[in-house]
C-alpha positions as CSV (number, residue, x, y, z in Angstrom):
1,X,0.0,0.0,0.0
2,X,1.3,3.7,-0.9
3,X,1.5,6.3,1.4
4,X,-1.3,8.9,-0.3
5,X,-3.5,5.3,-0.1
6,X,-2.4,4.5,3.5
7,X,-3.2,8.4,4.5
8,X,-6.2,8.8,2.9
9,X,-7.5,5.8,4.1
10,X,-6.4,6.9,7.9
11,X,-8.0,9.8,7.0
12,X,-11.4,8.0,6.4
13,X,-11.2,6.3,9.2
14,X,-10.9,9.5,11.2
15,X,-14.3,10.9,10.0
16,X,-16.2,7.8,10.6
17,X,-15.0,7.5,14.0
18,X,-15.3,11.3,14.6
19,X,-19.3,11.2,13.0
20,X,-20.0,7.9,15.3
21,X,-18.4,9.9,18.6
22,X,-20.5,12.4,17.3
23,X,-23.7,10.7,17.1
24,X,-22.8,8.8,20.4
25,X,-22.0,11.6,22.6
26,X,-25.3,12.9,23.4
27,X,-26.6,9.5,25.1
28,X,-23.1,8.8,26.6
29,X,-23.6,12.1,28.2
30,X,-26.9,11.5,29.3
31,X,-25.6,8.1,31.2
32,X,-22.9,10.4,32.6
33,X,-25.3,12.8,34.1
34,X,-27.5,10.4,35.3
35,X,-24.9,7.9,37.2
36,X,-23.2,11.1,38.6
37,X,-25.8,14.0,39.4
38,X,-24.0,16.6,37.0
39,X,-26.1,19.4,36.6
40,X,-28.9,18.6,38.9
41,X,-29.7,15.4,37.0
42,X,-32.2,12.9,39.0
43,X,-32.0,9.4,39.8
44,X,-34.4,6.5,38.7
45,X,-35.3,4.0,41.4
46,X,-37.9,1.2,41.9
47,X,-38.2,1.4,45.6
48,X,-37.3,3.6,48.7
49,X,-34.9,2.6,51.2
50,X,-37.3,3.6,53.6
51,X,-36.7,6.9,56.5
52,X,-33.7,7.3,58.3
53,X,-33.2,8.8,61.9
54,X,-31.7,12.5,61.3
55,X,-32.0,14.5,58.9
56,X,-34.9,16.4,57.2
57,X,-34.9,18.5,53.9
58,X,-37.5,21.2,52.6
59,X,-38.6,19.7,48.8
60,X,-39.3,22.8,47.3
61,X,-40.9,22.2,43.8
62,X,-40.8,24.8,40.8
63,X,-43.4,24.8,37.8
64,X,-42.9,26.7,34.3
65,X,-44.2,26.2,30.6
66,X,-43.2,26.9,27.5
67,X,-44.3,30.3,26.0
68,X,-44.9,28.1,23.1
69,X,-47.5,26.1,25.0
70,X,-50.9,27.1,26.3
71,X,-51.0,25.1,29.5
72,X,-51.2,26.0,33.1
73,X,-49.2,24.1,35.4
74,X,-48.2,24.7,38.9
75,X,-47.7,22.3,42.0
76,X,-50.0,21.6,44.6
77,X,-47.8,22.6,47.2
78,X,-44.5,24.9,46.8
79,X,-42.7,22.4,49.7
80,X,-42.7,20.1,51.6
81,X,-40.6,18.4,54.5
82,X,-38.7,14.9,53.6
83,X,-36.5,13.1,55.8
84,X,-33.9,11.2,54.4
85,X,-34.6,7.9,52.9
86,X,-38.7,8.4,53.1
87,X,-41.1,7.3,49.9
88,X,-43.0,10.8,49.6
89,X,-45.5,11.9,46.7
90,X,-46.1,15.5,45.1
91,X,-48.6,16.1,42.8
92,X,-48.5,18.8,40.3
93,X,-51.9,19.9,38.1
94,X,-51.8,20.7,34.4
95,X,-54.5,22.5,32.6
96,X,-55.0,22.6,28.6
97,X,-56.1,26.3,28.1
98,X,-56.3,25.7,24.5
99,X,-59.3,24.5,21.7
100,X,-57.0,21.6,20.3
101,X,-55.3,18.5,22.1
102,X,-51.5,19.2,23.1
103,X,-48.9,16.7,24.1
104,X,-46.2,18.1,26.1
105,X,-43.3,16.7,27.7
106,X,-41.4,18.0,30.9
107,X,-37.6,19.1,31.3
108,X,-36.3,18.8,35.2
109,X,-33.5,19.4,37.1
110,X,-33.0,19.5,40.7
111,X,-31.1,22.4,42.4
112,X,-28.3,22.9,44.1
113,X,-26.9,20.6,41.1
114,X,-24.8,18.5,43.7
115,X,-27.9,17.1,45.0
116,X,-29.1,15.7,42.0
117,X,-27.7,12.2,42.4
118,X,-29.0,12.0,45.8
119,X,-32.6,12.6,44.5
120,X,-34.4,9.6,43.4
121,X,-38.2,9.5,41.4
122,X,-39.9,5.8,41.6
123,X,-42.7,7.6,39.3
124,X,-43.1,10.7,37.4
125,X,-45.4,12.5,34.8
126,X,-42.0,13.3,33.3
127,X,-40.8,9.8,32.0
128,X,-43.8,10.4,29.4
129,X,-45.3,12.7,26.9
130,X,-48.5,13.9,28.5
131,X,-52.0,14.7,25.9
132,X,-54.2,16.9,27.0
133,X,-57.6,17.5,25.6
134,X,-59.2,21.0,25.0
135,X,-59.4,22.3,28.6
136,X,-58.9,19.0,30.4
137,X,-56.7,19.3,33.6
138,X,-54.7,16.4,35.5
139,X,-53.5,15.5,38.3
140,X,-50.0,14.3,38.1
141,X,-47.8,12.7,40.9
142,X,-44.1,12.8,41.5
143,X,-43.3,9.6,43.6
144,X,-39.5,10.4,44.9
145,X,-37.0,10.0,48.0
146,X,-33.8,11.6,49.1
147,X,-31.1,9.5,49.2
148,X,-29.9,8.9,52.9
149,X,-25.9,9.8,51.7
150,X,-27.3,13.4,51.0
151,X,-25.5,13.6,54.4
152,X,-22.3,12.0,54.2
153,X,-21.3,13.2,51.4
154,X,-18.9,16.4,52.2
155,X,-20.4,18.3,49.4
156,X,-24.0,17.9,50.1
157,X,-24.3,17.8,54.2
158,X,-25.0,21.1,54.5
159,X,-27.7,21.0,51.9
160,X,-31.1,21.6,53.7
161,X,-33.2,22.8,50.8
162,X,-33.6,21.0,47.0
163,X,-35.4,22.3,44.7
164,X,-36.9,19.7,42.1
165,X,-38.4,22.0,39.4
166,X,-40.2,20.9,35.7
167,X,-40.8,22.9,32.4
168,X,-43.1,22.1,30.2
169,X,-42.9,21.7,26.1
170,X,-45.2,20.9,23.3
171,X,-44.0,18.0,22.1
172,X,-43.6,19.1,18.8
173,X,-42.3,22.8,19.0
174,X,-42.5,23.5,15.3
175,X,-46.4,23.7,15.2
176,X,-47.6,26.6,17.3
177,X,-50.7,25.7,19.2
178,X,-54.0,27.7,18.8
């Protein structure tokens, strides 16, 4: 093999891989955030470990929508206490303000950012679009726990307030509602 074949095919080779680490960075940085908490990112779990003895946080949740979509949506409550380890359940309510069906879909992050793999959801309306008829409103619960290492962890034991907040968008921003 010649060296303009040799470097042209290295050359190929390059772009491919470069266009396939491409493509594959967005979901290996989704995984990242996810198994570490960067950026406020949540945890998935199927259970609770159940409450521990010590420490209690405020839950403080945070509602916003699109300017795109026609929807109210807002929390039941603003906060509420958790200790530590204990299965709670928030419910926020959504309300179609519009004359047509909309499917949104909801964007969250918790805050401060450090607690974010210390905060667990068992359910949430988020994991799913959500379609809402013509002035329907629903109910939609949050099933979630704090992590009981929250407190152990040098960089999180003074944390005494997380705020878990959700924005809502159409599903299909390109189409304008109405």
């Amino acid at each position: 093999m010649d060296r303009k074949t040799r470097t042209a095919l290295l050359a190929i080779t390059g772009v491919i891989g470069m266009t396939g680490l491409g493509f594959a960075s967005v979901p290996l940085y989704r995984v990242f955030c996810q198994v570490t908490g960067l950026n406020g990112t949540t945890q998935v779990a199927a259970s609770a470990p159940g409450a521990v003895q010590g420490k209690i946080v405020t839950v403080a949740f945070d509602s916003n929508v699109s300017r795109a979509m026609p929807w109210a949506f807002a929390p039941e409550q603003r906060s509420e206490r958790a200790a530590l380890g204990a299965r709670k359940m928030a419910f926020f309510n959504a309300k179609n303000l519009s004359d047509q069906p909309i499917t949104g879909t909801a964007t969250f992050n918790v805050t401060p950012a450090q607690a974010g793999k210390y905060f667990s959801k068992i359910q949430c309306f988020c994991f799913s679009e959500q379609t809402l008829k013509p002035g329907e409103e629903v109910r939609m619960p949050v099933v979630y726990f704090v992590d009981p290492a929250l407190a152990t962890d040098p960089d999180t034991q003074s944390v005494e307030e997380i705020t878990l907040s959700y924005t809502f968008y159409p599903v299909d921003s390109a189409k304008k509602p109405g």
